[in-house]
N, C-alpha and C positions, 0 to 999 in steps of 0.2 A: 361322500368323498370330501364335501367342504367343512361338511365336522369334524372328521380324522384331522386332514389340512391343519383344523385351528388345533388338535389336541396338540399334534407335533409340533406345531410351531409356538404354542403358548410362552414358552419358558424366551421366545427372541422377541413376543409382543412384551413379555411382563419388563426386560431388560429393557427396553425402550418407553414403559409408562413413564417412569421421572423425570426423562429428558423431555417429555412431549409435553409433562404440568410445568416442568420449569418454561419452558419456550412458549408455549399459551400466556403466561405469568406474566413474563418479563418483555415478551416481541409482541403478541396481539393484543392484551388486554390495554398497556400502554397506547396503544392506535389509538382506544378512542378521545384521548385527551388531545387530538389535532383539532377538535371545536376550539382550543383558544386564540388559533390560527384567525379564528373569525367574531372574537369577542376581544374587547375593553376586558381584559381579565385582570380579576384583582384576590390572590388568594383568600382574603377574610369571605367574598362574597360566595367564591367556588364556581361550580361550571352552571348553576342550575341559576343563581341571581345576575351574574355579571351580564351586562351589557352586549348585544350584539349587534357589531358593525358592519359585517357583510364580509366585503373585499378590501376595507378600506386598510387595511396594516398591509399588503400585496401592495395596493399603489402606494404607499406612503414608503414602502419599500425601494419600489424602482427610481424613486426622486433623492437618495439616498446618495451622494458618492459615493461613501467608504464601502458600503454594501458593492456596487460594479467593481472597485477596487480589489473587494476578497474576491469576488466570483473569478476574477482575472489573475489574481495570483496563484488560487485553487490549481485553474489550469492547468497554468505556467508550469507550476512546481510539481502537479500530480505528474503534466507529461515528460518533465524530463525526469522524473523519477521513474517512469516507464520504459524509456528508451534507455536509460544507464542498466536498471534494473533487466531487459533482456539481452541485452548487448556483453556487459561484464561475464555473466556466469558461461554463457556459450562460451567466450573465450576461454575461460579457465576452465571448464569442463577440457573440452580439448586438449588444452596444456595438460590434464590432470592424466590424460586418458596415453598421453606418450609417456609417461614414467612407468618404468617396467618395475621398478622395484617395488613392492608390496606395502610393506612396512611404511617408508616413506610417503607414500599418498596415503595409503590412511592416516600418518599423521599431519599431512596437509589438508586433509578434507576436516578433522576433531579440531585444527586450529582457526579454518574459516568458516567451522559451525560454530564454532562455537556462541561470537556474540546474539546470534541468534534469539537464546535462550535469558540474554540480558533485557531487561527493561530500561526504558529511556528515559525515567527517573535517575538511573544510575549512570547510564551512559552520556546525559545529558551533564552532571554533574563531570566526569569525567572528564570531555568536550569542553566544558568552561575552565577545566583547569589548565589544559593544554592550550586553548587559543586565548585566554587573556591574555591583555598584554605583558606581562611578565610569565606567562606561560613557555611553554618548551618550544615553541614556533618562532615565536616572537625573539627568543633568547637565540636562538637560530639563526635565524636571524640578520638579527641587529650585529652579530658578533661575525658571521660572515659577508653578509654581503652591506652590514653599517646602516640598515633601513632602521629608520622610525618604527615603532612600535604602531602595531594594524590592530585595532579593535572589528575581529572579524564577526561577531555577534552583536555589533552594535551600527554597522556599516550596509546601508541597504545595497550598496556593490556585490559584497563577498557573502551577504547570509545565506541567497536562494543557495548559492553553491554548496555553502556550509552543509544545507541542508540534505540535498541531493549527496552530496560524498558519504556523506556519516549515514542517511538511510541504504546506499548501498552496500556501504562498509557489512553492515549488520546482517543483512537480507542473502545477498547473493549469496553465501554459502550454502543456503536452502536451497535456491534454484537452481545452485552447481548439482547437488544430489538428485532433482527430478532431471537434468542432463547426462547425467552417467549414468542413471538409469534406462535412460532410452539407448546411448551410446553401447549398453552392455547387450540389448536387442540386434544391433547391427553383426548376422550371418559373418565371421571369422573367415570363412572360406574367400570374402571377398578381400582382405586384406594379405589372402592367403595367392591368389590368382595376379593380384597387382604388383607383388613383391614380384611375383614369377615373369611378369612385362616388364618390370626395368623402375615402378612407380615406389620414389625416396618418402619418408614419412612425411612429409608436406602434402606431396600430391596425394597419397592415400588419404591426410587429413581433409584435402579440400575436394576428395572423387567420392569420398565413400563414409568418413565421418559425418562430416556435413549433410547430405544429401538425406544417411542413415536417422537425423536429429531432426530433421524438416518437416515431420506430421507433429512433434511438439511443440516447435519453435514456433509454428500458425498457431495451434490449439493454445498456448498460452497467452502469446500475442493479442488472438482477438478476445480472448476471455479477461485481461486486464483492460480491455477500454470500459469496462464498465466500474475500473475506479477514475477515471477523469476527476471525478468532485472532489475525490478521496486523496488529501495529499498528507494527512498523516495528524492527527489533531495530538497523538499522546507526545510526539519528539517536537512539535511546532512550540504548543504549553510549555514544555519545559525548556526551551530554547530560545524563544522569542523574547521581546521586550519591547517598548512604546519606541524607542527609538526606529525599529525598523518595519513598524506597521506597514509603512509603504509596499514595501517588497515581500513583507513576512507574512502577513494579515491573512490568513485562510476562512472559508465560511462557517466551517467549526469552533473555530477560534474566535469568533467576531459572533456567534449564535451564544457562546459559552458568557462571554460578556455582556453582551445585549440582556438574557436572561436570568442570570446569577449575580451581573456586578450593576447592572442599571436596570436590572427587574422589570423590564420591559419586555413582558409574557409573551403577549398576541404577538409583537412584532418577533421576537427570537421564533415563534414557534411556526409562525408563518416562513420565515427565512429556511428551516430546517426542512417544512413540508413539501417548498421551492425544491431545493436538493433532493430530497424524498424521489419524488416526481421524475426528475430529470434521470438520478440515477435510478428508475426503473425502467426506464427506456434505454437506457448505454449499455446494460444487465441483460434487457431482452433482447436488445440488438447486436451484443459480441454473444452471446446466446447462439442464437439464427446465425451469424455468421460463423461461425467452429462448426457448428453442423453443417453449414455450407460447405465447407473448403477443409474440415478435419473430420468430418464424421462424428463429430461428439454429440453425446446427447442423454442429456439425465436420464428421461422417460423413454 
């Protein structure tokens, strides 16, 4: 029986051999160069001559400000990108879900997908054109309400925002789509029974909409605390600048530097295996919690 098994299914193991050598390749083989995590590493020497220090790049880490600085802005930034990011799309899901006309929502849904499919190289570029100060904001402005010109990518007041707004600019239209998926799960019959009690599209939205979205809205919920660290390295890079390291400084962004522009191996790589670490226990543990409280569960 387990030989048949493997004939019939050979043609779904052969489809899945290149993605298993790419991902061995590029995700495990890579692991093992976290020894420089614990070495004086110097590329001419490699991992077999250089120097081994133990734990000393870890402590030498924690006596670091700017290192507590990124960890703290990570945060900051991943968690209110969390909270915008589950908060917006429910809403508009919702809104999307009382338009009876057909046509019109799909083409509201193809215009808030669309960025989606943008990259933040592009959209970063974009973004700088609009909030410089002679940008279309500024010109805004200055012309209605007479402000000074706001350097909002150079001000550690307005960047975290910057950043939060424009990641969910981009995003939430994806999460609008796993919303009105679960939204189109919700039994008609009950909006069909409420109409008959006296209940206006409101209360329907907030008796039977809502209630109907509530095993996704956990399940996604606890499954994004395991990006906490993750506050966005590809839109931070092309957005950021020395001026707003304070505010802006993420641990990707500060590893990327550390390792590439002051070649400072062991300490970047030690910094990144810190993260590693942490987000594998935020992973394990909105894991364990969806299965708790949604039922989810890979295996």
């Amino acid at each position: 029986m387990a030989a048949n098994k493997w004939i019939r299914e050979r043609p779904l193991h052969l489809m899945m051999f290149l993605p298993l050598v790419l991902l061995v390749v590029f995700s495990y083989i890579p692991m093992f160069g976290i020894i420089i995590a614990f070495q004086k590493y110097y590329p001419s020497k490699g991992f077999f001559n250089s120097e081994f220090i133990g734990w000393s790049n870890f402590t030498y880490m924690t006596q670091i400000p700017f290192v507590l600085q990124a960890v703290w802005n990570t945060i900051i930034i991943a968690t209110m990108k969390m909270v915008v990011g589950a908060t917006l799309p429910i809403f508009v899901a919702v809104l999307l879900n009382e338009v009876r006309q057909r046509l019109i929502r799909a083409g509201i849904q193809t215009l808030i997908y669309l960025p989606h499919f943008l990259s933040w190289v592009i959209l970063s570029g974009i973004l700088i054109d609009i909030l410089s100060t002679k940008g279309i904001v500024n010109s805004f402005l200055s012309y209605v309400f007479g402000n000074e010109p706001i350097f909002f990518l150079g001000d550690n007041r307005w960047f975290r925002y910057i950043l939060v707004l424009s990641d969910s600019w981009k995003e939430f239209g994806f999460s609008t789509i796993v919303y009105m998926a679960a939204i189109a799960g919700v039994n008609p019959a009950l909006y069909e029974s409420a109409m008959m009690d006296g209940a206006n599209r409101w209360k329907q939205a907030l008796y039977i909409t809502l209630p109907g979205m509530l095993p996704i809205i956990v399940l996604l919920a606890t499954l994004s605390l395991g990006n906490v660290l993750n506050a966005g390295f590809d839109q931070v890079f092309n957005l950021y600048n020395p001026a707003v390291y304070e505010t802006g400084d993420i641990i990707d962004t500060m590893i990327y530097r550390m390792g590439l522009v002051d070649m400072k191996y062991g300490l970047s790589t030690a910094v990144g295996l810190f993260k590693s670490v942490i987000s594998l226990i935020l992973i394990s543990l909105s894991y364990l919690l969806a299965y708790r409280f949604a039922n989810y569960r890979i295996f």
